[in-house]
N, C-alpha and C positions, 0 to 999 in steps of 0.2 A: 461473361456478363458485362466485363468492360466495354464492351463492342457495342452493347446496345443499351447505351446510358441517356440516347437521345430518342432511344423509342419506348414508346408505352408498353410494358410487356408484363401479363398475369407471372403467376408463378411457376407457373408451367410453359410457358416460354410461347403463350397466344398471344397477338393483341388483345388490348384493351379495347373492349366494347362500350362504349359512352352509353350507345342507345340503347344496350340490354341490360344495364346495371340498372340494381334494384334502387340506388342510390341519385339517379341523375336528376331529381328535382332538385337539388344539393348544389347541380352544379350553374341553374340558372340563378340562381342565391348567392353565389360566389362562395361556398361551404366546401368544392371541392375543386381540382384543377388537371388537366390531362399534364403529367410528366412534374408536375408539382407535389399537388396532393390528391391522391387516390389511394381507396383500401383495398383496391384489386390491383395492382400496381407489385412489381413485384422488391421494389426499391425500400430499403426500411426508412431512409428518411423520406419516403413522398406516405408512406403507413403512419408512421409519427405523427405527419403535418396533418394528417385528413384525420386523426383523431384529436389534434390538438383544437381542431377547427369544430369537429364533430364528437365530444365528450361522451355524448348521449346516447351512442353509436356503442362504446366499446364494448358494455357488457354485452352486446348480442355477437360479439369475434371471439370468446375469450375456446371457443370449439373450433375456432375455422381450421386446418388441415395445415396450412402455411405458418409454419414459427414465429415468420416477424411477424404477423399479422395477431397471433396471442399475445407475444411478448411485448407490442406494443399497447394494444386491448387492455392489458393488464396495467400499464402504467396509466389509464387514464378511469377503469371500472373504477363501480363503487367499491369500495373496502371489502365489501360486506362479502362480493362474489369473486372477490381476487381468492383467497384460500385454497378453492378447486385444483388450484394451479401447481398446489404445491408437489406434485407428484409428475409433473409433466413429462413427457417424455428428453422435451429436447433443454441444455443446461442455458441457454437463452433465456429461454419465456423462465424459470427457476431464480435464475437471478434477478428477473425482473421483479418477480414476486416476493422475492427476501429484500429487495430496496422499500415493501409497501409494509408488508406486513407488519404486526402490532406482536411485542416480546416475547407475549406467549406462544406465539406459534413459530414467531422467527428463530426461537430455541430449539424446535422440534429438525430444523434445519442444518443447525452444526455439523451432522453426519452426513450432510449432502457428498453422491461421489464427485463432483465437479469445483476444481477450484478456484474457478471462476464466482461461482456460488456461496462457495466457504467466506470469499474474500468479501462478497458484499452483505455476509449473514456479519465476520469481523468487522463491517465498516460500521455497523450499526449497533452493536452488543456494544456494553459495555462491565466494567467491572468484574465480578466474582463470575460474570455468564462467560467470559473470555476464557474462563480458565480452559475446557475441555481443547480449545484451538492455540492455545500455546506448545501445545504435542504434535499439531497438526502434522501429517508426514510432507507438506507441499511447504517452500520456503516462503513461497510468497506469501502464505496465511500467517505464518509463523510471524513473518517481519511485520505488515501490520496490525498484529497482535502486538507485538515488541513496542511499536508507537501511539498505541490506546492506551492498553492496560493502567492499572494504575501506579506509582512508583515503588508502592510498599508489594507488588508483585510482582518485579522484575526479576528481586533474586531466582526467582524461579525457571529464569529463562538464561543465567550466565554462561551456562555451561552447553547452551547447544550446537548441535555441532557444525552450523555455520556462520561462517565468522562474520560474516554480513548480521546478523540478528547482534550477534554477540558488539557487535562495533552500535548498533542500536542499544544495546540495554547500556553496554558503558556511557553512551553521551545521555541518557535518561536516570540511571541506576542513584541512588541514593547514595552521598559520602559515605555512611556508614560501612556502607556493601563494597565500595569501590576498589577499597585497596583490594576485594581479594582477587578483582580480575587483572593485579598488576603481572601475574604470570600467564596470561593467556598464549597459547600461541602464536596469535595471529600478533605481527607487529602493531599494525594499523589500531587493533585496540590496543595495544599496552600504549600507544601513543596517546589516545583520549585518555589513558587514565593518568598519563604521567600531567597534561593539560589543564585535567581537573583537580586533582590531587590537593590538598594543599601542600604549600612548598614543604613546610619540617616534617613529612611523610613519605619524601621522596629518597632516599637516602637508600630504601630498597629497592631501585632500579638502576641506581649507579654502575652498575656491573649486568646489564642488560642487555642481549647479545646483538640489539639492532643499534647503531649509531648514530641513528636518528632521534629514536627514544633515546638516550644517554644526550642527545644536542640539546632536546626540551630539557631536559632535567638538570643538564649543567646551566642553561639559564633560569627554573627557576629555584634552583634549589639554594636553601641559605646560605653565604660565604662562607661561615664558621666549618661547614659539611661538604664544602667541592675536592677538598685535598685527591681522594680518589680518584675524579676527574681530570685533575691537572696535569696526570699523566696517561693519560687517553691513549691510546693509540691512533684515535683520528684527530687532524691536524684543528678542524673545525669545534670539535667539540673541547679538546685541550686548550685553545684559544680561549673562548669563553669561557672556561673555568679560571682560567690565569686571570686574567681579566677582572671577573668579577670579583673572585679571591684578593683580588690588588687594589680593590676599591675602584677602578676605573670605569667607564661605559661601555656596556659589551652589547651586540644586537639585542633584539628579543629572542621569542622561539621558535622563530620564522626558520624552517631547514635551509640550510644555502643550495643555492643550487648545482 
């Protein structure tokens, strides 16, 4: 289809007939445009711009045979006749319908099999309706679930088993909850947590098997508490503890490079 991005082509791969579109008084009106905007066109942005132009139009597309040509339809129908859609075949025109639809139906949506669909039913739930897609088996639903939800339901999400969501719920997760993902596997979060921690809670990381997490923690952790650190095994982190312990100026918790 690359090839023919400068010709007018149905969706079936004919020209485009000006003269026998049901449409062409549209287009001495300036309403429609060959290789711009047409809804016989088999381009979705030239389908878009011809319903952008022609609003009035959509609900009589939301049946036509061509996806982009529902999937668009549906973004400019009345509300009232979007709903039809919710079972469509193709996960296209499904998601376009979960960016319209109104709570109560966009809930009936959560189990959609496409997670393309899931993600735009998560873009728009909110709160206690999230919860059934924090299990979601796709990461991508999972994680923007992880960045809606609300913070008094992250707990819920600490322990899952990728550590991308989990490095989301620690930069969101609530102090109270924080310390307990200081043993997480994954470095990159014990690293946010050593970040956000406050410092006289740090003290259980001291002994942390990344030396990266242990560089954060020997700067911010209190002087009276780096003794541990001062004998580091790593040259970078032992400095900093010395340092600070000695009253002197020591980097921030910028990793060196």
């Amino acid at each position: 289809m690359s090839d023919d991005i400068d010709k007018a082509l149905d969706w079936l791969g004919n020209p485009v007939d000006c003269d026998g579109c049901a449409y062409r008084d549209r287009l001495a009106e300036g309403r429609c445009e060959p290789l711009r905007a047409c809804v016989q066109d088999r381009y979705a942005k030239r389908i878009q711009r011809f319903f952008q132009w022609n609003g009035d139009l959509a609900g009589e597309h939301l049946d036509h045979p061509y996806f982009e040509v529902r999937a668009n339809a549906a973004r400019f129908a009345p509300i009232f006749i979007v709903p039809r859609l919710m079972d469509d075949p193709d996960e296209t025109v499904r998601a376009a319908v979960a960016r319209r639809l109104p709570r109560r139906l966009l809930l009936k949506m959560r189990g959609d099999p496409d997670r393309e669909v899931r993600i735009a039913v998560a873009s728009r739930l909110e709160d206690a309706d999230l919860s059934p897609l924090m299990r979601d088996p796709d990461y991508s639903v999972r994680l923007r679930v992880a960045r809606r939800v609300p913070e008094g339901m992250l707990p819920a999400m600490m322990h899952d088993e990728d550590p991308e969501i989990r490095l989301e719920v620690a930069n969101r997760i609530g102090l109270d909850w924080l310390m307990s993902m200081a043993w997480d596997d994954s470095a990159r979060v014990r690293m946010v947590v050593a970040r956000r921690l406050p410092p006289e809670k740090l003290s259980a990381l001291t002994g942390d098997a990344d030396w990266c997490v242990r560089f954060v923690v020997a700067s911010r952790l209190p002087p009276e508490d780096l003794a541990p650190l001062t004998e580091d095994p790593v040259d970078d982190v032992r400095t900093v503890a010395q340092k600070r312990r000695a009253g002197l100026p020591a980097t921030g918790d910028l990793i060196p490079d």
